[in-house]
C-alpha positions as semicolon CSV with decimal commas, in nm:
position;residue;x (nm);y (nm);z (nm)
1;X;8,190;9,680;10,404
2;X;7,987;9,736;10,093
3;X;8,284;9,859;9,955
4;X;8,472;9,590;9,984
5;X;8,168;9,359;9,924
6;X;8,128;9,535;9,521
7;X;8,520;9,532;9,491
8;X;8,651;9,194;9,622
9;X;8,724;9,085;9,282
10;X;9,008;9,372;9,193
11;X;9,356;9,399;9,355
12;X;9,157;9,663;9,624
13;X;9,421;9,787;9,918
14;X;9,329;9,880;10,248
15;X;9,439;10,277;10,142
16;X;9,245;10,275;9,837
17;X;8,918;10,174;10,047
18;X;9,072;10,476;10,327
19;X;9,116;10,695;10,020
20;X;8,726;10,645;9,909
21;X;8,636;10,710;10,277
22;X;8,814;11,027;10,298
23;X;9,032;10,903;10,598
24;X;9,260;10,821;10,726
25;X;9,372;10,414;10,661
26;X;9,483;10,352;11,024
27;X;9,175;10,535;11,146
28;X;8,984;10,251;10,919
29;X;9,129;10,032;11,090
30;X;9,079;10,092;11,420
31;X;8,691;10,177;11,343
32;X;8,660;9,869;11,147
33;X;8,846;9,649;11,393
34;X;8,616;9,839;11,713
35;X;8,279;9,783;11,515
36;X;8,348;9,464;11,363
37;X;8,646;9,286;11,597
38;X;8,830;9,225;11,253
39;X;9,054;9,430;10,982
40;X;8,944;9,554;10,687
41;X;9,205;9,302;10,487
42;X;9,078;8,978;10,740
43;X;8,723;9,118;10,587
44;X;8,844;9,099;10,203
45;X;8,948;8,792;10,287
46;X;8,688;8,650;10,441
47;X;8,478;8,787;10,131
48;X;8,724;8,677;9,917
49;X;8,680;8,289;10,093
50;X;8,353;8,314;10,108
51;X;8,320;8,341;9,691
52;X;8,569;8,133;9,592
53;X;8,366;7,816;9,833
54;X;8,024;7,940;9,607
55;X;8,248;7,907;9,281
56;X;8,406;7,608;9,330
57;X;8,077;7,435;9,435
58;X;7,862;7,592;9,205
59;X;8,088;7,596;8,846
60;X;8,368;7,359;8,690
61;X;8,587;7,670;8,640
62;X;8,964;7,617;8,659
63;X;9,116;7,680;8,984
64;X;9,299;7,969;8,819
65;X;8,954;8,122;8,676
66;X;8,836;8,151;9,003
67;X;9,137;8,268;9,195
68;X;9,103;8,578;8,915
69;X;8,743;8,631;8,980
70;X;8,770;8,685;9,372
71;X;9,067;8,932;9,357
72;X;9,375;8,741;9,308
73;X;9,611;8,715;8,975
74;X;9,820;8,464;9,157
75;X;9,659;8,138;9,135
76;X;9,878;7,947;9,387
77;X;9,886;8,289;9,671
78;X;9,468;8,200;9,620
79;X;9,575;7,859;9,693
80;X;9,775;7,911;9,981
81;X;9,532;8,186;10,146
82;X;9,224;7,960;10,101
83;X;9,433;7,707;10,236
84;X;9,514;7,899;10,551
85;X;9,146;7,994;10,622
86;X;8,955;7,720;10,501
87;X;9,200;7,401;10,581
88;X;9,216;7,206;10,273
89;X;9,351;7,313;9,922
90;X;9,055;7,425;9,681
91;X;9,056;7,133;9,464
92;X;9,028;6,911;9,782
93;X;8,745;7,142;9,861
94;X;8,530;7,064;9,549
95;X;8,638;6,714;9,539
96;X;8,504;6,645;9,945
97;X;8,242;6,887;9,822
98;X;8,120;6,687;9,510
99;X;8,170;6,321;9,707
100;X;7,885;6,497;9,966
101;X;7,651;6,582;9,682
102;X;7,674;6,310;9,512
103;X;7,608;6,047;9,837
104;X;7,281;6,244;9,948
C-alpha cells in the first residue's frame, strides 16, 4: 500500500510493485485481495480517484495536468476511468463541485 500510495503518479504495474516485494505478482494478489478484499490495480485506482477529486477541487489545472499528475499520460483513459468509478466526467465533477461551494 505505501508503495503504491508514493508511486500513484508514474505508469506503476502490478509486477513492478511484485518485483519490489520480492514475490511473486499473483501471490500479491491473492494477499492483497485476502487482507484488503480488493486488487492491488482496484487500489491504484482508487488512489489514483481519490487525487484527482483533491486536484480538481483544490486547483484550476487543466484536466490533462491532472490526469498526468495521478499516473495517467492519456488524458481521456483518466477521463473514462474516473468516469467509471466516480459517475460523472471530471469537469462535471468540479463544475457540481464549485456550484456547492459557491451556494454555502
Amino acid at each position: 500500500m505505501q508503495y503504491i500510495r508514493n508511486h500513484y503518479d508514474r505508469n506503476i504495474r502490478i509486477d513492478e510493485i511484485a518485483c519490489y516485494l520480492n514475490i511473486d505478482r499473483t501471490y500479491l494478489h491473492r494477499l492483497f485481495t485476502q487482507e484488503f478484499r480488493q486488487s492491488p490495480k482496484e487500489y491504484l485506482t482508487r488512489v489514483r480517484m481519490d487525487k484527482a477529486q483533491a486536484l480538481l477541487v483544490n486547483t484550476h489545472y487543466a484536466i490533462a495536468t491532472i490526469a498526468l499528475s495521478v499516473g495517467y499520460q492519456d488524458a481521456l483513459l483518466f477521463s473514462k476511468v474516473f468516469r467509471h468509478h466516480i459517475g460523472i466526467s471530471p469537469t462535471d465533477y468540479r463544475k457540481n463541485r464549485q456550484k456547492n461551494a459557491a451556494h454555502r
